[in-house]
PDB file of N, CA, C, O and CB in Angstrom:
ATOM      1  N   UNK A   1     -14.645   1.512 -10.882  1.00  0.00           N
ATOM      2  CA  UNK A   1     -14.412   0.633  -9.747  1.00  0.00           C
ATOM      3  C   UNK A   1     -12.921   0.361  -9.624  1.00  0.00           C
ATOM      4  O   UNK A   1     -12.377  -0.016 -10.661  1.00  0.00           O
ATOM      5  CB  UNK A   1     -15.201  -0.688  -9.897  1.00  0.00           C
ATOM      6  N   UNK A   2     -12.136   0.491  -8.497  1.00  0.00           N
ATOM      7  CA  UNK A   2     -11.070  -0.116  -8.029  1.00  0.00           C
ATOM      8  C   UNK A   2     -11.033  -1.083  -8.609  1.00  0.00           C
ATOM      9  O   UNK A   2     -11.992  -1.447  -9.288  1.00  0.00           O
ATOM     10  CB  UNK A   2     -10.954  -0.308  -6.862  1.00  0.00           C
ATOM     11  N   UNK A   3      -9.446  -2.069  -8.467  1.00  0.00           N
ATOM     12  CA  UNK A   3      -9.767  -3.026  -8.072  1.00  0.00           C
ATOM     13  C   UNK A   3      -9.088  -3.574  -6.342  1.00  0.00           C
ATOM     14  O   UNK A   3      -8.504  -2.963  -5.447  1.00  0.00           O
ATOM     15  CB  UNK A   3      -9.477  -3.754  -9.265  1.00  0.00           C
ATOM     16  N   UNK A   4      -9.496  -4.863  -6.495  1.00  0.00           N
ATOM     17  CA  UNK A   4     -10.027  -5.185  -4.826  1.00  0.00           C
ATOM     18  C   UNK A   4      -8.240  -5.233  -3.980  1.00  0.00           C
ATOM     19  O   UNK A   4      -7.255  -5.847  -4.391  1.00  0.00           O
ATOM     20  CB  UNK A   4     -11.183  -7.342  -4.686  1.00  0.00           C
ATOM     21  N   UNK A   5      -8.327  -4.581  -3.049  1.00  0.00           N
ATOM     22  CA  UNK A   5      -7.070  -5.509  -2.308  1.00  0.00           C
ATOM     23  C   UNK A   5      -7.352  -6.236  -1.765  1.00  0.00           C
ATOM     24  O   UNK A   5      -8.541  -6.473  -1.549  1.00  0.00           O
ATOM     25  CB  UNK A   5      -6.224  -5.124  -1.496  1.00  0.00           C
ATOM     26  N   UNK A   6      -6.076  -7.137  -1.147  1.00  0.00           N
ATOM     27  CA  UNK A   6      -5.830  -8.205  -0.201  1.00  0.00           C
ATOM     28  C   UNK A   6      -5.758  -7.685   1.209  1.00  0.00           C
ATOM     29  O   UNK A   6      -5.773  -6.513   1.585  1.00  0.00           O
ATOM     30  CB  UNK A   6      -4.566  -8.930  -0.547  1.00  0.00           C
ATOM     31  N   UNK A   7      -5.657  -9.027   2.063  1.00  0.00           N
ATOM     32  CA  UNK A   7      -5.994  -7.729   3.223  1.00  0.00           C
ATOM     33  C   UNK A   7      -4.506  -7.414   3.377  1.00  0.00           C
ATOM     34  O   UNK A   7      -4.177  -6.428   4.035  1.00  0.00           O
ATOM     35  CB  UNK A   7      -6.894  -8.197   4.986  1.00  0.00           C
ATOM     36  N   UNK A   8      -3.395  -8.369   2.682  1.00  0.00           N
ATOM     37  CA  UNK A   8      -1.876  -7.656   2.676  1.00  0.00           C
ATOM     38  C   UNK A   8      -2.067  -6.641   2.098  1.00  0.00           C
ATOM     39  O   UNK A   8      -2.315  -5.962   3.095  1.00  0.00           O
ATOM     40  CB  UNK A   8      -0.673  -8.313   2.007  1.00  0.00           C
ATOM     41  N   UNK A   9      -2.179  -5.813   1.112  1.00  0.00           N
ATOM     42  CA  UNK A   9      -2.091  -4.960   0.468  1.00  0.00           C
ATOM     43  C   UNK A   9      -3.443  -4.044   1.349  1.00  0.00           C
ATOM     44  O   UNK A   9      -3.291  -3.064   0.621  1.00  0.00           O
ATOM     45  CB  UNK A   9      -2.092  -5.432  -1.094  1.00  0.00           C
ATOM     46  N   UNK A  10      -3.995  -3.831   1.802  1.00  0.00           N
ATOM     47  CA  UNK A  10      -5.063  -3.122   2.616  1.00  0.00           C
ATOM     48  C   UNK A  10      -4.464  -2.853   3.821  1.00  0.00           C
ATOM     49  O   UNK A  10      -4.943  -1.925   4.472  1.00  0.00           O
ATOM     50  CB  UNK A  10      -6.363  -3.897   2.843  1.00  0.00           C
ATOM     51  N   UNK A  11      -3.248  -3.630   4.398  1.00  0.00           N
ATOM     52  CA  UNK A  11      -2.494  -3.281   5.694  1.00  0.00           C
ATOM     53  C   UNK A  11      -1.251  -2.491   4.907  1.00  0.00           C
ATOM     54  O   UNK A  11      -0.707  -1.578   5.529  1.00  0.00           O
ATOM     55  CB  UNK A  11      -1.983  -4.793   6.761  1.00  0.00           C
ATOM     56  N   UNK A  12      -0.894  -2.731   3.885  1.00  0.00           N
ATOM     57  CA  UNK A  12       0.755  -1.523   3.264  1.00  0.00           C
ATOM     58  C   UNK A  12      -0.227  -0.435   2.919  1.00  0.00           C
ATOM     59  O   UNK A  12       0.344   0.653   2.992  1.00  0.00           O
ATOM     60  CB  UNK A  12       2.071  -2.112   1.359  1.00  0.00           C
ATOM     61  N   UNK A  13      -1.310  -0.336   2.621  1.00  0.00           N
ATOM     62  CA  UNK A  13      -2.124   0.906   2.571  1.00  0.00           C
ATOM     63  C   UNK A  13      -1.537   1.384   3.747  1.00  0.00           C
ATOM     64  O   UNK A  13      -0.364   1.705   3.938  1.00  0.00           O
ATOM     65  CB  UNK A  13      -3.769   0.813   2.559  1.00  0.00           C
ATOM     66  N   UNK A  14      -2.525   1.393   4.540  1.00  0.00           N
ATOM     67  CA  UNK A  14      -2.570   1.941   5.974  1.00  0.00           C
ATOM     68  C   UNK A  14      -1.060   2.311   6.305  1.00  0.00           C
ATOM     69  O   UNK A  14      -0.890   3.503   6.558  1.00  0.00           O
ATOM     70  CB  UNK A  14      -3.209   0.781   7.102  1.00  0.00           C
ATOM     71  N   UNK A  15       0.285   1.341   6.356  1.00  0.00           N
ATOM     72  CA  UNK A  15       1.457   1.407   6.103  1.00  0.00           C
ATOM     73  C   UNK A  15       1.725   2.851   5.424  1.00  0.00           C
ATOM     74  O   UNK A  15       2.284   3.751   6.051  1.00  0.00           O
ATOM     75  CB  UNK A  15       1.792   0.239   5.350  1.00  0.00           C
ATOM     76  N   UNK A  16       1.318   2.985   4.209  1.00  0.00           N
ATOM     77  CA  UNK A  16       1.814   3.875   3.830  1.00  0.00           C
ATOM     78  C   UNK A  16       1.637   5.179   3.909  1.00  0.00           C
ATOM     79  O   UNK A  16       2.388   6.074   3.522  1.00  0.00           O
ATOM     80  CB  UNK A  16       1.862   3.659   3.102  1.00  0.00           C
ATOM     81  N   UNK A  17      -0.227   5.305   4.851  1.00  0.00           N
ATOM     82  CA  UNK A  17      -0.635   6.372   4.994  1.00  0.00           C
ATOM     83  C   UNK A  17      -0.116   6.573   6.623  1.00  0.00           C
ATOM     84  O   UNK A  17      -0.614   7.531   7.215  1.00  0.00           O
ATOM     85  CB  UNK A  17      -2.144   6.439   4.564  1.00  0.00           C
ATOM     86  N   UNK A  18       0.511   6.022   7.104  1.00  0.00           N
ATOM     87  CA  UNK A  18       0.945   5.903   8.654  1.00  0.00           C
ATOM     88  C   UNK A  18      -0.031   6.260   9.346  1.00  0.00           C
ATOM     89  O   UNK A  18      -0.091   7.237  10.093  1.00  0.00           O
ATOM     90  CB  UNK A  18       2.090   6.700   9.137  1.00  0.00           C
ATOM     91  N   UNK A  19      -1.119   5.205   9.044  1.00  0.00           N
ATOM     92  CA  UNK A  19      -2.324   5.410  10.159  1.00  0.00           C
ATOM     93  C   UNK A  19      -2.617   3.618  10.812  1.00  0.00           C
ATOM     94  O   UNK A  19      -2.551   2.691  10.005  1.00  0.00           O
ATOM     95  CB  UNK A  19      -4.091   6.228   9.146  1.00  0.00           C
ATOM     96  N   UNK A  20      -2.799   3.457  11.685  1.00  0.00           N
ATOM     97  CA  UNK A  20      -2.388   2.565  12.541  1.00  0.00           C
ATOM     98  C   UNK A  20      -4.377   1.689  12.719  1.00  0.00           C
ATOM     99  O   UNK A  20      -5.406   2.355  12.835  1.00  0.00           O
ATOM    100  CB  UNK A  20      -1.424   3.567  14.174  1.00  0.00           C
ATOM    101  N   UNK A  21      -4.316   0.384  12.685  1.00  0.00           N
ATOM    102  CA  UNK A  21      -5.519  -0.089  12.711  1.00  0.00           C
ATOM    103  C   UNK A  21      -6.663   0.725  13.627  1.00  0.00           C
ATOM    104  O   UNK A  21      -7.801   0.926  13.200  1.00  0.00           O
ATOM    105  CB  UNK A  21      -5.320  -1.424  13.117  1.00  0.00           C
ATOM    106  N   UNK A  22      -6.216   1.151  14.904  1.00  0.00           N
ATOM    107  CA  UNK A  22      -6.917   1.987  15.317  1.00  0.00           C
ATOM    108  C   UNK A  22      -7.693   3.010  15.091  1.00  0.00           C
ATOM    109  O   UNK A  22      -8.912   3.177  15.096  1.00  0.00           O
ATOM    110  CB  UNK A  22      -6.540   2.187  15.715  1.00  0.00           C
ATOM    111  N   UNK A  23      -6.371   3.965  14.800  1.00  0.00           N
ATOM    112  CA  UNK A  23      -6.767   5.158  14.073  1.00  0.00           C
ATOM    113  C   UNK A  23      -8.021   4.837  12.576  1.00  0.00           C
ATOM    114  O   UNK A  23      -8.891   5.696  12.435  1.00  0.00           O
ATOM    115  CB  UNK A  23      -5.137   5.822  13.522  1.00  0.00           C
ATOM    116  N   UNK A  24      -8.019   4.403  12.219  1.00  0.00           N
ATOM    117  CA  UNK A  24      -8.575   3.811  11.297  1.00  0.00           C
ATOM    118  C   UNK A  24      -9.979   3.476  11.283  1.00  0.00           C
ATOM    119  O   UNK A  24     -10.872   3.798  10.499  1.00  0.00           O
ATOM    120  CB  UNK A  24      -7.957   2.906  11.158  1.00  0.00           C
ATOM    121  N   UNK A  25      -9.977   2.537  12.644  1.00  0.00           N
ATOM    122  CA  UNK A  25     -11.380   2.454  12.956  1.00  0.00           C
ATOM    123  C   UNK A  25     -11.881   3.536  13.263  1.00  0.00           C
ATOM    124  O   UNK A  25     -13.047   3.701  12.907  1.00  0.00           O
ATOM    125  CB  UNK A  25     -11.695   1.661  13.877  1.00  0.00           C
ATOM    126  N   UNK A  26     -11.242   4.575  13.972  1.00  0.00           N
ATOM    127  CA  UNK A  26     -11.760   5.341  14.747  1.00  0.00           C
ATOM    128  C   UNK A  26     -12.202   6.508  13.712  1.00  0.00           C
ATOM    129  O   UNK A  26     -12.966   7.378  14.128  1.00  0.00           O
ATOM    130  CB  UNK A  26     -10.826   5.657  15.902  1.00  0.00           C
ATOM    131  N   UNK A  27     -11.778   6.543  12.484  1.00  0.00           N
ATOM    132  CA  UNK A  27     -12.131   7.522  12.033  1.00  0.00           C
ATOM    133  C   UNK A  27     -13.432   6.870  11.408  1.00  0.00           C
ATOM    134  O   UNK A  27     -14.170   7.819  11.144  1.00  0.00           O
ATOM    135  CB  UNK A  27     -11.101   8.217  11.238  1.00  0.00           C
ATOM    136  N   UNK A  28     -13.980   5.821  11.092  1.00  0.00           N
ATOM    137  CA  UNK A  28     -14.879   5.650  10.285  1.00  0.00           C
ATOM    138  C   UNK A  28     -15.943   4.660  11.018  1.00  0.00           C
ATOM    139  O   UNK A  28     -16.903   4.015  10.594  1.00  0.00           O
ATOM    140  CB  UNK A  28     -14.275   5.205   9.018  1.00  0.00           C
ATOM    141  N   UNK A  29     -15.243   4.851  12.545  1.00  0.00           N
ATOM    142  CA  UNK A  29     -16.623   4.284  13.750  1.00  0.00           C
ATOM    143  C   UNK A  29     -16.298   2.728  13.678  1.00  0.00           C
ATOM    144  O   UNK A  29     -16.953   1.958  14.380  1.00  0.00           O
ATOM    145  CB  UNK A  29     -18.700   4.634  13.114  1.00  0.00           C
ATOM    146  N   UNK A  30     -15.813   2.499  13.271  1.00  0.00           N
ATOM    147  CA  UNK A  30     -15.234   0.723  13.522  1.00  0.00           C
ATOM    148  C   UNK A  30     -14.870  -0.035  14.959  1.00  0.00           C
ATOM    149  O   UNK A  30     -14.086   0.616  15.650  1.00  0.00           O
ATOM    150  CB  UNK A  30     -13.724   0.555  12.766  1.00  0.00           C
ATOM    151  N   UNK A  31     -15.256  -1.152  15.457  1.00  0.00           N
ATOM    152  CA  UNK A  31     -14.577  -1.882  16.411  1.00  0.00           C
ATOM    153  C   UNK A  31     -13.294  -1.921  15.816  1.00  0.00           C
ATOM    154  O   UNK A  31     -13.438  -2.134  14.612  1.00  0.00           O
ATOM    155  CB  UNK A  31     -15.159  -3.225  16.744  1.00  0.00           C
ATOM    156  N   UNK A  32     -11.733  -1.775  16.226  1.00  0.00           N
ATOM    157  CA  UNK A  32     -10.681  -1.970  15.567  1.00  0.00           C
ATOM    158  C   UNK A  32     -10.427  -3.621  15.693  1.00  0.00           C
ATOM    159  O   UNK A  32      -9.612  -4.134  14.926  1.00  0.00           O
ATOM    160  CB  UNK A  32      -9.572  -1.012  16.108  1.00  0.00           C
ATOM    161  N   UNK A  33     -11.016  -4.304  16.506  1.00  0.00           N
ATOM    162  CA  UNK A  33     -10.472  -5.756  16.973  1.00  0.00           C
ATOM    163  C   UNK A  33     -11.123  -6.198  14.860  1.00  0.00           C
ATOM    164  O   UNK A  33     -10.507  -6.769  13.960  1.00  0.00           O
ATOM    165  CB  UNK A  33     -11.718  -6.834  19.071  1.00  0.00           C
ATOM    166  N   UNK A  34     -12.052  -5.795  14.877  1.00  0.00           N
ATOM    167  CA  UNK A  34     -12.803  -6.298  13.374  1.00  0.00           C
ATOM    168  C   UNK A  34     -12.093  -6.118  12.534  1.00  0.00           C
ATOM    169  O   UNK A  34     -11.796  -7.049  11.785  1.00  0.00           O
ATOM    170  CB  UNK A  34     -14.018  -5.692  12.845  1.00  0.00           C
ATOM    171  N   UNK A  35     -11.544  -4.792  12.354  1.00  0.00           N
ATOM    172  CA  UNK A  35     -11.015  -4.198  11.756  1.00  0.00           C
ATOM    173  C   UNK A  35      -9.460  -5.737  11.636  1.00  0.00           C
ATOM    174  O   UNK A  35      -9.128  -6.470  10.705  1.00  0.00           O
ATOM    175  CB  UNK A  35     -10.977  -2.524  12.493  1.00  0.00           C
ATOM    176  N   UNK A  36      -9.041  -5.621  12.787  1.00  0.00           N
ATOM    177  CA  UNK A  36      -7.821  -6.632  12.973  1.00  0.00           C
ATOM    178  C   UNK A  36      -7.701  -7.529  12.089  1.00  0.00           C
ATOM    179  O   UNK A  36      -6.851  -7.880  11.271  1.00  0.00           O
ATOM    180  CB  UNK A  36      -7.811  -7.363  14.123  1.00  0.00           C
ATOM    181  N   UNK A  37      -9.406  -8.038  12.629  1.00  0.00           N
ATOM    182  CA  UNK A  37      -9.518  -9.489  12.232  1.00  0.00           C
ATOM    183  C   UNK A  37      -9.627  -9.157  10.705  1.00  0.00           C
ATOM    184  O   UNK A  37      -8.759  -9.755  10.069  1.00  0.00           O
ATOM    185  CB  UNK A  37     -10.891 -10.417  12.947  1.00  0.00           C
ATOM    186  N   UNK A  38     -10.094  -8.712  10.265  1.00  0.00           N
ATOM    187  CA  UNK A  38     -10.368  -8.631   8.744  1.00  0.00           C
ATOM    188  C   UNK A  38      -8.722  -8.567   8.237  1.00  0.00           C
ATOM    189  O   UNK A  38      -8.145  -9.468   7.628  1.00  0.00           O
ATOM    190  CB  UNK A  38     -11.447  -7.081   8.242  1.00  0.00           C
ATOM    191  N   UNK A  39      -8.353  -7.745   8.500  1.00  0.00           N
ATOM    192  CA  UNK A  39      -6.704  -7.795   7.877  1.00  0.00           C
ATOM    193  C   UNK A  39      -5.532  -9.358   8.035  1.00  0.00           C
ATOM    194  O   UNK A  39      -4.440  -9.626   7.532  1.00  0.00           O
ATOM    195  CB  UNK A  39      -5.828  -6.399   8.905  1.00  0.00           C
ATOM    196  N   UNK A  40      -6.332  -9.996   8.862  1.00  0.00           N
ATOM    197  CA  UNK A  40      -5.333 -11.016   9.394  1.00  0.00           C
ATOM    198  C   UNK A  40      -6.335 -12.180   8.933  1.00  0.00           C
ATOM    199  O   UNK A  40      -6.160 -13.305   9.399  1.00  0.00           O
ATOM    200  CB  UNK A  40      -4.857 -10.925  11.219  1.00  0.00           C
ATOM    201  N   UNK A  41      -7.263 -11.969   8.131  1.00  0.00           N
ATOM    202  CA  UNK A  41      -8.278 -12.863   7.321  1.00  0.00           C
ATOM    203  C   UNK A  41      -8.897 -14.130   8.382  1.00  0.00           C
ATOM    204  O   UNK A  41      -9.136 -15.319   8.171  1.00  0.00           O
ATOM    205  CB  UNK A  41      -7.370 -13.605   5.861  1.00  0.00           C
ATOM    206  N   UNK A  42      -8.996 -13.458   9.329  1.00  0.00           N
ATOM    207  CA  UNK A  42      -9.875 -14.008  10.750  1.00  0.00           C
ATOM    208  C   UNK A  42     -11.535 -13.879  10.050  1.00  0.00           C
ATOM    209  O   UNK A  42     -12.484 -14.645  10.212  1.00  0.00           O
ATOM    210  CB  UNK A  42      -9.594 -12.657  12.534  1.00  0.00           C
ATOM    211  N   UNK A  43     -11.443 -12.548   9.194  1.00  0.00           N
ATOM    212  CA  UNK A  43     -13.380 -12.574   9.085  1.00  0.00           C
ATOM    213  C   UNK A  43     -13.273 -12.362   8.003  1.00  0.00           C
ATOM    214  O   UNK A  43     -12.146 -12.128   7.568  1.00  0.00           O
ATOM    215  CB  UNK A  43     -14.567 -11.476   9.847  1.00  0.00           C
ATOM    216  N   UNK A  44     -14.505 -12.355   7.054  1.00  0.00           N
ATOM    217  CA  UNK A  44     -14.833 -12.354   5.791  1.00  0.00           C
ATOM    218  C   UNK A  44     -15.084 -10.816   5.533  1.00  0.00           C
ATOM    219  O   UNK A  44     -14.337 -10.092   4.874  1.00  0.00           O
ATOM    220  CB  UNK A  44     -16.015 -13.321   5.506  1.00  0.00           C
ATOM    221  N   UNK A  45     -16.111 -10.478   6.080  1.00  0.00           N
ATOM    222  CA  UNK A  45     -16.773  -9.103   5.881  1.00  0.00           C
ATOM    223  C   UNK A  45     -18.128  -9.211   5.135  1.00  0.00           C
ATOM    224  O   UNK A  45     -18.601  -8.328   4.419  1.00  0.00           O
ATOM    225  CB  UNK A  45     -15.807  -8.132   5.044  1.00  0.00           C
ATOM    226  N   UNK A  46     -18.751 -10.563   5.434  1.00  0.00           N
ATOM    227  CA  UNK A  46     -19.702 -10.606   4.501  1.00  0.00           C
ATOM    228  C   UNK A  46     -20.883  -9.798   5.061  1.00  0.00           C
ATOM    229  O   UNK A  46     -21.484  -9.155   4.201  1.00  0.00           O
ATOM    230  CB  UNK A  46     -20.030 -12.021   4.145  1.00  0.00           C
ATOM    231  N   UNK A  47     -21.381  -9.683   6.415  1.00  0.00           N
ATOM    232  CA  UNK A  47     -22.454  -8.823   6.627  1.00  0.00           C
ATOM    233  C   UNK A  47     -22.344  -7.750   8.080  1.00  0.00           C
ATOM    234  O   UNK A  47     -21.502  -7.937   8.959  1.00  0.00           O
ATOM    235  CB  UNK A  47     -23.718  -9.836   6.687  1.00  0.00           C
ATOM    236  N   UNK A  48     -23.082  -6.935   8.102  1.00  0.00           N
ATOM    237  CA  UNK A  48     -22.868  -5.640   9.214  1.00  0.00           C
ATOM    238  C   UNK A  48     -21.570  -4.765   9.065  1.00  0.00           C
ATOM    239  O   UNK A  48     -20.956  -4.238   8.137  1.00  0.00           O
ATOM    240  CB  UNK A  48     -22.769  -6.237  10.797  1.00  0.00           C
ATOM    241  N   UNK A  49     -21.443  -4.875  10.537  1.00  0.00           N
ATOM    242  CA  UNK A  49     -20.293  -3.924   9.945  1.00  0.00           C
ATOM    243  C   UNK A  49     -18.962  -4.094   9.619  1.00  0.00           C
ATOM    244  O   UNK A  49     -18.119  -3.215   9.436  1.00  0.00           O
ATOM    245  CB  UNK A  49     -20.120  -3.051  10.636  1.00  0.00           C
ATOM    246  N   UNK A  50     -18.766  -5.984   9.526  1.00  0.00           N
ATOM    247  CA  UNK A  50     -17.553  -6.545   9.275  1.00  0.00           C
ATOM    248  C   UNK A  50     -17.631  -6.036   7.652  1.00  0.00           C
ATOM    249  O   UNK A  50     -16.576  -5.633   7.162  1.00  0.00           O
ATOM    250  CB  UNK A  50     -17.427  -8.297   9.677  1.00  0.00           C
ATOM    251  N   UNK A  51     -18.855  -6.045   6.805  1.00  0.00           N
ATOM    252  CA  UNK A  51     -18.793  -5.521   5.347  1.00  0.00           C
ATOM    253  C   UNK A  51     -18.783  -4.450   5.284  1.00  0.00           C
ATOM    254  O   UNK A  51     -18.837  -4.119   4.099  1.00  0.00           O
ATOM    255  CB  UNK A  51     -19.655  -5.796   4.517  1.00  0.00           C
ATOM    256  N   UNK A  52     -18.726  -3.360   6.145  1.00  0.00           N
ATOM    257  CA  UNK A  52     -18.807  -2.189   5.929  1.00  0.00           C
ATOM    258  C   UNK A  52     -17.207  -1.388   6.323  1.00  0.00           C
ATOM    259  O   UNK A  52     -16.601  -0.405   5.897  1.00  0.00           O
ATOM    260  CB  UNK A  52     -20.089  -1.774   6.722  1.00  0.00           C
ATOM    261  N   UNK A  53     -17.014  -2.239   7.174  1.00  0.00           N
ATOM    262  CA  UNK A  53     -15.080  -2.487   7.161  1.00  0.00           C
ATOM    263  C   UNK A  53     -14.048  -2.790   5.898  1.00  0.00           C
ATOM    264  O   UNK A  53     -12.943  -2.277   5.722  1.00  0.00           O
ATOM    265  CB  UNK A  53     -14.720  -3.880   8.030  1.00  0.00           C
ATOM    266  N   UNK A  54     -14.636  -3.643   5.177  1.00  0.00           N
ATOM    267  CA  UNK A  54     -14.181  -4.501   4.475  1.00  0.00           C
ATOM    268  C   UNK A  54     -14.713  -3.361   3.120  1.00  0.00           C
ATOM    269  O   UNK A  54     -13.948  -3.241   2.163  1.00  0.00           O
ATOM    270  CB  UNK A  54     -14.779  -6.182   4.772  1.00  0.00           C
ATOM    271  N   UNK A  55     -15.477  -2.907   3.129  1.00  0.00           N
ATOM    272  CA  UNK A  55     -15.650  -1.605   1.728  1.00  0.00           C
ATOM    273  C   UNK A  55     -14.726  -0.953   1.859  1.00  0.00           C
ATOM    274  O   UNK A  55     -13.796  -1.011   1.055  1.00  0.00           O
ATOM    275  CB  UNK A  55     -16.880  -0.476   1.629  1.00  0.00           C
ATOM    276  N   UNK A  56     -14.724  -0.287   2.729  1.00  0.00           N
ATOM    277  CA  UNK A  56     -14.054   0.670   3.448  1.00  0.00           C
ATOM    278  C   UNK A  56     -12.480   0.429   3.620  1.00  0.00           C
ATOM    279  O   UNK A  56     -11.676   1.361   3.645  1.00  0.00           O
ATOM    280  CB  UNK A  56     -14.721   0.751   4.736  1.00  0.00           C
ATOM    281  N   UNK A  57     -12.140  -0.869   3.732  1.00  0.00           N
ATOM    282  CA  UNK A  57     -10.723  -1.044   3.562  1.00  0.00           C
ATOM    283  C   UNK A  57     -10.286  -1.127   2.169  1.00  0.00           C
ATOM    284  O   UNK A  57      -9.153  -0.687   1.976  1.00  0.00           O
ATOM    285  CB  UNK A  57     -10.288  -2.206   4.243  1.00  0.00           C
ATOM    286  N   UNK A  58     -11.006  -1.653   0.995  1.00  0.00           N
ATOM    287  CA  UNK A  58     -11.093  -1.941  -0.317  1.00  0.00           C
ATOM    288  C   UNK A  58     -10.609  -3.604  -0.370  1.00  0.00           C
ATOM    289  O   UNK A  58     -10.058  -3.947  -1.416  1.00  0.00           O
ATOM    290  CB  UNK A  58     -10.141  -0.834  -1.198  1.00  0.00           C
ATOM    291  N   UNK A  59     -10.733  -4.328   0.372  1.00  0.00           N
ATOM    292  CA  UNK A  59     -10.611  -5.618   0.207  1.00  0.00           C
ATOM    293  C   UNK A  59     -12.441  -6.465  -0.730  1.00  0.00           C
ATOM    294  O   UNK A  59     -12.716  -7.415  -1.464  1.00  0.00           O
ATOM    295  CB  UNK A  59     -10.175  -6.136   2.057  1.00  0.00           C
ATOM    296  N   UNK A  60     -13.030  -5.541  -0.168  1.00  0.00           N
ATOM    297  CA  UNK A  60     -14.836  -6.297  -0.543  1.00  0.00           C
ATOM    298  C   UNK A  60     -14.975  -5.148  -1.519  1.00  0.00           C
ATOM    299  O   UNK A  60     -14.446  -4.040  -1.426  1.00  0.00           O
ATOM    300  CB  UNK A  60     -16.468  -6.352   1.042  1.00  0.00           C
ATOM    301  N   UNK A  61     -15.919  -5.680  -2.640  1.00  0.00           N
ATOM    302  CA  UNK A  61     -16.618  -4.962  -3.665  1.00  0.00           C
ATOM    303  C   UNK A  61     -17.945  -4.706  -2.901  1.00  0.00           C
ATOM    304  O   UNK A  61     -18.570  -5.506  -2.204  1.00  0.00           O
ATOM    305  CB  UNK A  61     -16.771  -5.797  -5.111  1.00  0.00           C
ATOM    306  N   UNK A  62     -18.272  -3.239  -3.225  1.00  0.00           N
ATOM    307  CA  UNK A  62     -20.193  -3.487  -1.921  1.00  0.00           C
ATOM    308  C   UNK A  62     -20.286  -1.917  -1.932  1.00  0.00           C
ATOM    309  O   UNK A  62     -19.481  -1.199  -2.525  1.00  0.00           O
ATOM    310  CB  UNK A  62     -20.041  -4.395   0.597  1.00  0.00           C
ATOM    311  N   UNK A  63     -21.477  -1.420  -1.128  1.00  0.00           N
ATOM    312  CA  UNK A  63     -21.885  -0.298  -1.040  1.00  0.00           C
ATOM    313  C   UNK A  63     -22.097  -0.416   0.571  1.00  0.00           C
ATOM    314  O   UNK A  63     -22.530  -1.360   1.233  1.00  0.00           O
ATOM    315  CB  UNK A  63     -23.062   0.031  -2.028  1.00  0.00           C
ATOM    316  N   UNK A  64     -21.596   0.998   1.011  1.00  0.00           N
ATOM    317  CA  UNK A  64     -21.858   1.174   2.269  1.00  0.00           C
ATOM    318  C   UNK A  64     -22.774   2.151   2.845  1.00  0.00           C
ATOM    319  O   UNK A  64     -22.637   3.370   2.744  1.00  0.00           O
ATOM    320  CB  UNK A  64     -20.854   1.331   2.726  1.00  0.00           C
ATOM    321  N   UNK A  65     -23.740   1.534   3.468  1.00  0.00           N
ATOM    322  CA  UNK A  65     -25.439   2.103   3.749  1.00  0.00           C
ATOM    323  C   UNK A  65     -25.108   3.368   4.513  1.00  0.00           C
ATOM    324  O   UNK A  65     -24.379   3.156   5.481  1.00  0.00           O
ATOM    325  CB  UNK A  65     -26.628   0.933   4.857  1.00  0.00           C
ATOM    326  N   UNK A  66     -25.538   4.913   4.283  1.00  0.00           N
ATOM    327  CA  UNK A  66     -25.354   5.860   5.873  1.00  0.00           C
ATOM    328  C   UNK A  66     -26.075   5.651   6.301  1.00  0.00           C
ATOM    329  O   UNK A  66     -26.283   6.115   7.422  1.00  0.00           O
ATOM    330  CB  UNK A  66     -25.290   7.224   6.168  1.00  0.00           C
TER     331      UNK A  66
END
C-alpha cells in the first residue's frame, strides 16, 4: 500500500505529470468539477464516484469497483 496524499501533494502529482484536472478526469471518466472539488478539499470522497476519484487520486485508502 502507498501511502495516502494530501490533496496538495495529489495536485504537484498531476503538476508533475503535466496533466491538468481535466485531462485527468477525462482519462478515468470523472466529472472534473469533483475532481476540483476534491483537490481544493470542497469534498471528502467518501461515497460514488467522489471515492472513486479520491482512490484514484491517492488521497483515500479504498478499492475501486469496475
Amino acid at each position: 500500500m502507498h501511502a495516502l496524499l494530501t490533496p496538495e501533494q495529489a495536485r504537484a502529482v498531476l503538476d508533475r505529470e503535466g496533466k491538468t484536472i481535466a485531462a485527468f478526469a477525462r482519462q478515468h471518466g470523472l466529472n472534473k468539477n469533483l475532481v476540483s472539488d476534491l483537490l481544493n478539499g470542497r469534498k471528502k470522497g467518501k461515497r460514488g464516484e467522489a471515492h472513486k476519484a479520491a482512490v484514484l487520486l491517492g488521497i483515500k485508502d479504498g478499492v475501486v469497483a469496475q
